[in-house]
C-alpha positions as CSV (number, residue, x, y, z in Angstrom):
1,X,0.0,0.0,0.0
2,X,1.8,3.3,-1.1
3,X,2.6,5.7,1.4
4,X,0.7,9.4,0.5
5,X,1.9,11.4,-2.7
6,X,3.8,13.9,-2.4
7,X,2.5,17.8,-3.8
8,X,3.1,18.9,-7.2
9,X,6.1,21.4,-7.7
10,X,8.7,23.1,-9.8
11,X,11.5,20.9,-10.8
12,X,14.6,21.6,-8.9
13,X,17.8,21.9,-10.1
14,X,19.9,18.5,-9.8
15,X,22.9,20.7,-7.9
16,X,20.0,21.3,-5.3
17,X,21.0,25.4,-5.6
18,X,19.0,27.4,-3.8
19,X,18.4,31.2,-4.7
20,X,20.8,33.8,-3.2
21,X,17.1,35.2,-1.6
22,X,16.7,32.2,0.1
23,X,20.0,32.2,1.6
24,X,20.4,35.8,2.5
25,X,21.1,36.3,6.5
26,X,20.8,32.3,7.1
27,X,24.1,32.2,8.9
28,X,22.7,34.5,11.7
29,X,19.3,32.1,12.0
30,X,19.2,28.3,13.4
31,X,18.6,25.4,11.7
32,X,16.6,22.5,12.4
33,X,17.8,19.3,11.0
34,X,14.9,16.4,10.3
35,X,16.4,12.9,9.4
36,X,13.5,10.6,8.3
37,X,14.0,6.9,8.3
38,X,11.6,5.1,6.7
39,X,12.0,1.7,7.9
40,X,8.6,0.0,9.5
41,X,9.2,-4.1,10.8
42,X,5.2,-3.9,10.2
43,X,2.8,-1.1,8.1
44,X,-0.3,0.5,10.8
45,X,-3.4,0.3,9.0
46,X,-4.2,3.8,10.1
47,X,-0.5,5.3,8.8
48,X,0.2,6.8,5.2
49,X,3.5,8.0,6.1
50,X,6.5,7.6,4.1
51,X,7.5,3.7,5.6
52,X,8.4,0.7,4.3
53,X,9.1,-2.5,5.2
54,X,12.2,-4.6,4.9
55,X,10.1,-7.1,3.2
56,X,8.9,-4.2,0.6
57,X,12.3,-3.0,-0.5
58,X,13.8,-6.7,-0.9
59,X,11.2,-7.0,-3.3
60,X,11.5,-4.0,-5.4
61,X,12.3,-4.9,-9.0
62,X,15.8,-3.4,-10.9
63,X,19.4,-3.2,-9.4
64,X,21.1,-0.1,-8.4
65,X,21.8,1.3,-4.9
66,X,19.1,1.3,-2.2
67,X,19.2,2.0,1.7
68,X,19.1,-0.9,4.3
69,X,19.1,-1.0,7.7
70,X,23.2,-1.5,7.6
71,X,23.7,1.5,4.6
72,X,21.0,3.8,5.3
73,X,24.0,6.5,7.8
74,X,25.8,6.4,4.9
75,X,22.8,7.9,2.5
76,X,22.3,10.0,5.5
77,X,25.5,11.6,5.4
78,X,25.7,11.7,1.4
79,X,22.6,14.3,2.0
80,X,24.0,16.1,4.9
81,X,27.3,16.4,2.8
82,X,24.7,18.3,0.2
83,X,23.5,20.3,2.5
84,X,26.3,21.6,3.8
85,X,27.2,22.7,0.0
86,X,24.1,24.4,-1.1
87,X,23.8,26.4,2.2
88,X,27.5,27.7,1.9
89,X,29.3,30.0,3.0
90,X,29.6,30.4,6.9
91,X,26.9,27.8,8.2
92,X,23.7,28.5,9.7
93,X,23.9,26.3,13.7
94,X,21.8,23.6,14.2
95,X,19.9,24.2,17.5
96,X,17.0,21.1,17.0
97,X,17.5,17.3,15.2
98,X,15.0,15.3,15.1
99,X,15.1,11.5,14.1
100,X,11.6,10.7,13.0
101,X,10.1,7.5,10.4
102,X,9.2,5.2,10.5
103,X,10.6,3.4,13.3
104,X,14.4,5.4,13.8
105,X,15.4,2.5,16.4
106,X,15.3,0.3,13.9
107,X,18.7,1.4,13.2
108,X,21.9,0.1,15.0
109,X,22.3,3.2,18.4
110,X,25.5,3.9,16.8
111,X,24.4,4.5,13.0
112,X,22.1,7.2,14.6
113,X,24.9,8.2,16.6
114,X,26.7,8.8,13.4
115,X,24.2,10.9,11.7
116,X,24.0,13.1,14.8
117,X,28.0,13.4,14.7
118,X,28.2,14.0,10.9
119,X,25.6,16.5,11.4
120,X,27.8,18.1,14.3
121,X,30.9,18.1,11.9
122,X,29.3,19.6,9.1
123,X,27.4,22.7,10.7
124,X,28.2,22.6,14.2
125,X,25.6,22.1,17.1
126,X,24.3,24.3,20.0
127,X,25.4,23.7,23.1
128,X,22.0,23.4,24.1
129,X,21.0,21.3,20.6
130,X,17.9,19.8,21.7
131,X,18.4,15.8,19.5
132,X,15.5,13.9,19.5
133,X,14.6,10.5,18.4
134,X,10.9,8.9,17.9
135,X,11.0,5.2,19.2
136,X,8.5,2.0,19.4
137,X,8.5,0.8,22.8
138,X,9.8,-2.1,22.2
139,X,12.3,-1.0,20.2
140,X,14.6,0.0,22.4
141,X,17.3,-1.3,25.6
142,X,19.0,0.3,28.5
143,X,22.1,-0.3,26.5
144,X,20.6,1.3,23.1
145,X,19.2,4.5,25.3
146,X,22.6,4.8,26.7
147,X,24.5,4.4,23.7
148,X,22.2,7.0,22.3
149,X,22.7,9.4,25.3
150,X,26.2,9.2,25.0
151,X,26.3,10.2,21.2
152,X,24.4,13.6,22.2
153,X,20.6,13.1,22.2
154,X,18.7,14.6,24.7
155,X,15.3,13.4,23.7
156,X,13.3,10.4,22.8
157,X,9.8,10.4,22.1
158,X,7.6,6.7,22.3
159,X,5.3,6.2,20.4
160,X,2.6,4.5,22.9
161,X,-0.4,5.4,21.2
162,X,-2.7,3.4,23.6
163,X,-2.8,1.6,27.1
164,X,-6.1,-0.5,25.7
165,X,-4.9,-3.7,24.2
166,X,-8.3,-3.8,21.8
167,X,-7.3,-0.3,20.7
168,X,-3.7,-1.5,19.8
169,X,-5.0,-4.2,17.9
170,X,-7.7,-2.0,16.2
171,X,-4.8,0.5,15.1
172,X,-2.3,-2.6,14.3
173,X,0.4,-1.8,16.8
174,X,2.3,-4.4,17.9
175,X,4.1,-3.4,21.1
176,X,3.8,-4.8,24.1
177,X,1.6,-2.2,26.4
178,X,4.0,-3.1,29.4
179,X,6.7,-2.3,27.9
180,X,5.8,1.4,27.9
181,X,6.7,1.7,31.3
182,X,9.9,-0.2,30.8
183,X,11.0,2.1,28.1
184,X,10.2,5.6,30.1
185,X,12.1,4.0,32.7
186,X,15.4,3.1,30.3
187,X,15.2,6.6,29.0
188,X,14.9,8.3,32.3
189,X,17.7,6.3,33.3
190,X,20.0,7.3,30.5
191,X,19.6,11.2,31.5
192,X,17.4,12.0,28.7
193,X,13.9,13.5,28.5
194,X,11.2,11.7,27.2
195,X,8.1,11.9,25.4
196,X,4.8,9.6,25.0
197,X,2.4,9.7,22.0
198,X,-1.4,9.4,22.2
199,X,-4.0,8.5,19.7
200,X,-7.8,9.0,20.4
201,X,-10.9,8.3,18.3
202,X,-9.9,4.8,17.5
203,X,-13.0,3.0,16.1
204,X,-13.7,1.3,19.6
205,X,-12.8,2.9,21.8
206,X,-14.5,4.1,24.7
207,X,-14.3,7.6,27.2
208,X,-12.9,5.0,29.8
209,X,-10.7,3.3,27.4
210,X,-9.4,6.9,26.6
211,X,-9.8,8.1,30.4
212,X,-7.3,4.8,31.0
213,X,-4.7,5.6,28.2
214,X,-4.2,9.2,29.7
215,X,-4.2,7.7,33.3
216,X,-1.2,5.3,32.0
217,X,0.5,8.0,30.3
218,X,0.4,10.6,33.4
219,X,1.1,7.7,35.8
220,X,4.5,7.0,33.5
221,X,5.3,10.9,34.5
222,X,6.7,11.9,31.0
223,X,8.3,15.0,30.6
224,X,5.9,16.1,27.7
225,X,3.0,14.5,26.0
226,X,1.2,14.3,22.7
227,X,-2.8,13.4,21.5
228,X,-3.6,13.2,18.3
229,X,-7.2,12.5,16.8
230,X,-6.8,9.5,14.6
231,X,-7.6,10.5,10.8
232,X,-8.2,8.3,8.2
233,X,-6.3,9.0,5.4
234,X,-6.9,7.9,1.9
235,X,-4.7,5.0,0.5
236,X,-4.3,3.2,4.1
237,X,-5.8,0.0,5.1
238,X,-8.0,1.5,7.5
239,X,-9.8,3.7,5.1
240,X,-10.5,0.3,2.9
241,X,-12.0,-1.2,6.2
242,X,-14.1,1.9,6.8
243,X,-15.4,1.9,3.5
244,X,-16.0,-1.9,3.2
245,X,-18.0,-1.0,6.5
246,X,-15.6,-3.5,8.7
247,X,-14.8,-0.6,11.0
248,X,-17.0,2.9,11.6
249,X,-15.5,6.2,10.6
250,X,-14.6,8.1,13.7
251,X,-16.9,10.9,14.9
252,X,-15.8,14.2,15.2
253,X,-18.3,14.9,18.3
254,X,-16.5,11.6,20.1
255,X,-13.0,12.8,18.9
256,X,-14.3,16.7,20.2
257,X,-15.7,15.2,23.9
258,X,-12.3,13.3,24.1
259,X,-10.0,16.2,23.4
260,X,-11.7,18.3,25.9
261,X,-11.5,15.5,28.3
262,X,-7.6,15.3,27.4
263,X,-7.2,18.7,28.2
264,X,-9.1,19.0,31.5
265,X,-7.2,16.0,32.7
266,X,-3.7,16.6,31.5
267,X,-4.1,20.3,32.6
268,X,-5.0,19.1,36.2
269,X,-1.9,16.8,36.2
270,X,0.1,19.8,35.5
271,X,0.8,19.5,31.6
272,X,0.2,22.5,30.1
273,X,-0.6,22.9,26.7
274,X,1.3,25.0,24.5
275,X,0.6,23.9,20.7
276,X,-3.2,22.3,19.9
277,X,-1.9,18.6,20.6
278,X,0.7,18.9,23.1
279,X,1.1,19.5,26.2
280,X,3.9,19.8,28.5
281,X,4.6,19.5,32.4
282,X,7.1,23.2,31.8
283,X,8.6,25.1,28.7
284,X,11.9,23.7,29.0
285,X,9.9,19.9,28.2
286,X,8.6,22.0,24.9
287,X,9.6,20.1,21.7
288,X,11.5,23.1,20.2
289,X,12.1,21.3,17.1
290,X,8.3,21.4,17.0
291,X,7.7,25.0,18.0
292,X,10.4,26.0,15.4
293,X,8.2,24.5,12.5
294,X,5.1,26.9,13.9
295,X,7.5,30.0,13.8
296,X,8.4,29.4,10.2
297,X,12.0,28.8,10.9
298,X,14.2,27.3,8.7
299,X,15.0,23.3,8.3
300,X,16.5,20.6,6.3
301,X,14.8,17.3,5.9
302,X,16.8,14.2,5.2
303,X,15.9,10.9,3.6
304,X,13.3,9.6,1.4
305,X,10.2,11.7,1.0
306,X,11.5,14.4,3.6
307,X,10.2,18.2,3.2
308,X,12.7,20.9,3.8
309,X,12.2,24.5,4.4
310,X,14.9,27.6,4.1
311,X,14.2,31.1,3.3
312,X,10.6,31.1,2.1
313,X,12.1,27.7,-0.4
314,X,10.1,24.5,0.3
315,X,11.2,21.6,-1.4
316,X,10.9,17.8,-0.7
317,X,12.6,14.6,-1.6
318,X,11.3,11.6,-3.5
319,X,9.9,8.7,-2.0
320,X,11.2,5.8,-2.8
321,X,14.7,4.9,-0.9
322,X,16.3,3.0,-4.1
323,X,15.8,6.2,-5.6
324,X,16.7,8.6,-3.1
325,X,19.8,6.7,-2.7
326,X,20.4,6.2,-6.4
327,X,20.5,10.2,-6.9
328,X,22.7,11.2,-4.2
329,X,25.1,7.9,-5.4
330,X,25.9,10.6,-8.9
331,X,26.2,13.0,-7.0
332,X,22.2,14.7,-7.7
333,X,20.0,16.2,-5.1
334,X,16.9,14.1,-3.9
335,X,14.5,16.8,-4.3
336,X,11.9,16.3,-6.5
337,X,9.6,19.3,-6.1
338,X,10.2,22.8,-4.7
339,X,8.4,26.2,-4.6
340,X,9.0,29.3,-3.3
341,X,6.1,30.6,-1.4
342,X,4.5,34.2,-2.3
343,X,3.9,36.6,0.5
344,X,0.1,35.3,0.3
345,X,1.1,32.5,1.1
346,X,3.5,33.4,3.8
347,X,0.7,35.7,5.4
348,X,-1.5,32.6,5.4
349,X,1.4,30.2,6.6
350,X,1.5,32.6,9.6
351,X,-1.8,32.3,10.7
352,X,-2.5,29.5,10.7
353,X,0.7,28.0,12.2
354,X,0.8,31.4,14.9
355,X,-2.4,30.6,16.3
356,X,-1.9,26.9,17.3
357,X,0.3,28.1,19.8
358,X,-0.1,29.3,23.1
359,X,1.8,32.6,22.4
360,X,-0.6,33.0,20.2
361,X,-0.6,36.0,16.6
362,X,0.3,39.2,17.6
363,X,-3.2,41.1,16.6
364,X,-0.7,43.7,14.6
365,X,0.1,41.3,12.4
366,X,-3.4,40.4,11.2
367,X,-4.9,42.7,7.9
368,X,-7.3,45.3,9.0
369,X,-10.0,42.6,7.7
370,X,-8.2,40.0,10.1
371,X,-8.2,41.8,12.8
372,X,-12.0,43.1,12.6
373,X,-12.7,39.5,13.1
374,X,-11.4,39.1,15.8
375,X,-14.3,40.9,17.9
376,X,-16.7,37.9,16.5
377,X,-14.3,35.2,17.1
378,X,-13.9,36.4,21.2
379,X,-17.9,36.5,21.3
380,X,-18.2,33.0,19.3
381,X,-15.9,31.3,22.4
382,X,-12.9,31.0,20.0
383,X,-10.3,33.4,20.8
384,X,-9.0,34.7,24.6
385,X,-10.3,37.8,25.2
386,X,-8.0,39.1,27.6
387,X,-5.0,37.8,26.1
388,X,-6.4,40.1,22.6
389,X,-7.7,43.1,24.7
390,X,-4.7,43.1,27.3
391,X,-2.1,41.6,25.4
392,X,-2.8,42.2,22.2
393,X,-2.6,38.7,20.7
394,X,-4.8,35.8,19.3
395,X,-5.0,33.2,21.3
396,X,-7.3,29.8,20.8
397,X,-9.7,29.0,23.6
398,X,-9.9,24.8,24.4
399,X,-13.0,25.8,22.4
400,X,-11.2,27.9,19.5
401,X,-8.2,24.6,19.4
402,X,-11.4,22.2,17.9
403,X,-12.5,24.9,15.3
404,X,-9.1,25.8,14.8
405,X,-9.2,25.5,11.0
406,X,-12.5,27.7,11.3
407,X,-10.9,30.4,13.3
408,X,-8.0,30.5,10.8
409,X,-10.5,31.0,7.9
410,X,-12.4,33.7,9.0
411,X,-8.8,35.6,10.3
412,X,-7.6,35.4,6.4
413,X,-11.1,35.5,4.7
């Protein structure tokens, strides 16, 4: 089952060159570095993102170079070696990495190690570099976490989804539920902050089984935690099973009851949110690598199907790992598409990113037309009106974070 297509674009150049626009000023800015591995030992029915299994690349047809568990570091670094020509110069320092897929602990600790040290040879990292790496629970050891904590990541964020064994099956993920706890514990152990992911609105599940997930989670006393509403995306196995009728579609109003009951609870724990779906127990347990995507800052994405964005350019990489290794093996940039974003859509990218976050959109930034809505949206429930009266920014109600899309709209309309 193909993983989601990728937008239509210009065609880059091979070199990967970006215009001298786009690279004006970047040595004063930071840079976030995504690595995307796209290795899955099994496909969720619910997940179109860029994976594969080992089982799908062995059986591609042709010859030519492709990326492995044992070779993918090396296609890594033939990227970051790219990068660190097109961006010139005196390099922009990379304050944020994070090592997302996929499943990144597929890969040997010390071939992520490596990536994490090529990436500090090449451009240099903060001293504070926040390195994160996405994990399965039961992908991961003591020995791994500390391998990885020596290497210089600081971060590691499981991917536990569920406590509910029925909702597990229902989303097809495989790890054991006990192992959760095991792996926060490893982490913790190793010195580095950690991270759980939640999923609600599985078909199936119930407000207890939710209510028991986000007991679990709190209980485990993560640093920072994450809910997402499950969507089903076109192309997956799930959206087969919904429309074969094996499954229901989730329900908005269930999905709605149980992010309000998410927020109530988490906020009583002491998690505070700060971006729509994630919350954290204080702002120095804020993914920054995150919170620099919402600002607009600039990154690079590395690896198959990875999205990269410096200087108002957005580009992304092909898909397919045999040919995203076979272009950077001559020597040609993986990009397949770029554009280079008009100040509409700049304005618009602001929004909507600005007002997901706790800091909220300074009012002044709005249009005249944006900001005359804002009087509506404060009435509606949507936006705080102290913090736009008194402080002279948008920011969402719990309310305003489930019409976010509709408070956006009517800003930019």
């Amino acid at each position: 089952m193909p993983p989601s297509s990728l937008p239509d674009g210009d065609a880059p150049p091979a070199s990967g060159e970006l215009p001298s626009s786009a690279l004006a000023g970047l040595a004063t800015t930071d840079l976030g570095i995504y690595v995307h591995v796209p290795f899955c030992r099994v496909r969720c029915g619910y997940c179109d993102f860029n994976t594969y299994t080992l089982t799908e690349l062995a059986a591609r047809d042709g010859s030519g170079p492709s990326i492995g568990l044992d070779t993918y570091a090396d296609a890594a670094l033939a990227e970051l070696d790219l990068a660190r020509s097109v961006l010139g110069g005196e390099p922009p320092t990379v304050s944020t990495v994070f090592v997302g897929g996929g499943t990144p602990t597929m890969l040997r600790s010390r071939d992520l190690v490596r990536v994490l040290s090529g990436i500090r040879t090449r451009f240099g990292l903060a001293p504070d570099a926040e390195v994160t790496t996405e994990a399965n629970p039961d992908s991961v050891t003591p020995e791994s976490l500390a391998e990885l904590a020596a290497g210089g990541f600081t971060r590691v964020s499981l991917g536990m989804q569920s406590a509910v064994p029925h909702v597990l099956a229902t989303l097809e993920r495989t790890h054991d539920p006990d192992n959760v706890a095991r792996a926060v514990d490893a982490v913790r152990a190793a010195g580095m902050q950690v991270s759980v992911d939640l999923i609600y609105g599985t078909p199936g599940e119930s407000l207890d089984d939710w209510r028991r997930s986000l007991d679990v989670a709190i209980a485990l006393e993560p640093d920072h935690i994450s809910a997402y509403a499950l969507v089903v995306e076109e192309g997956t196995k799930l959206a087969a099973q919904v429309r074969r009728g094996q499954v229901p579609m989730p329900e908005d109003d269930d999905e709605a009851d149980k992010y309000e009951f998410a927020d109530e609870v988490l906020s009583a724990a002491g998690y505070d949110w700060y971006e729509v779906s994630n919350w954290a127990r204080s702002e120095q347990a804020r993914c920054r690598h995150n919170v620099a995507y919402w600002s607009g800052a600039n990154w690079w994405g590395i690896g198959p199907g990875a999205h990269s964005h410096v200087g108002g350019v957005r580009w992304w990489n092909v898909k397919h790992p045999a040919a995203y290794a076979a272009r950077l093996a001559t020597g040609q940039s993986p990009a397949q598409g770029r554009e280079t974003l008009t100040g509409e859509q700049r304005y618009d990218e602001t929004v909507l990113l600005g007002t997901r976050i706790i800091e909220g959109l300074p009012l002044d930034y709005l249009r005249v037309s944006g900001r005359a809505a804002v009087a509506g949206l404060i009435a509606d429930g949507l936006v705080d009106g102290p913090a736009a009266v008194g402080g002279g920014r948008v920011v969402l109600t719990r309310q305003g974070r489930l019409l976010a899309d509709t408070v956006v709209h009517r800003l930019i309309a």
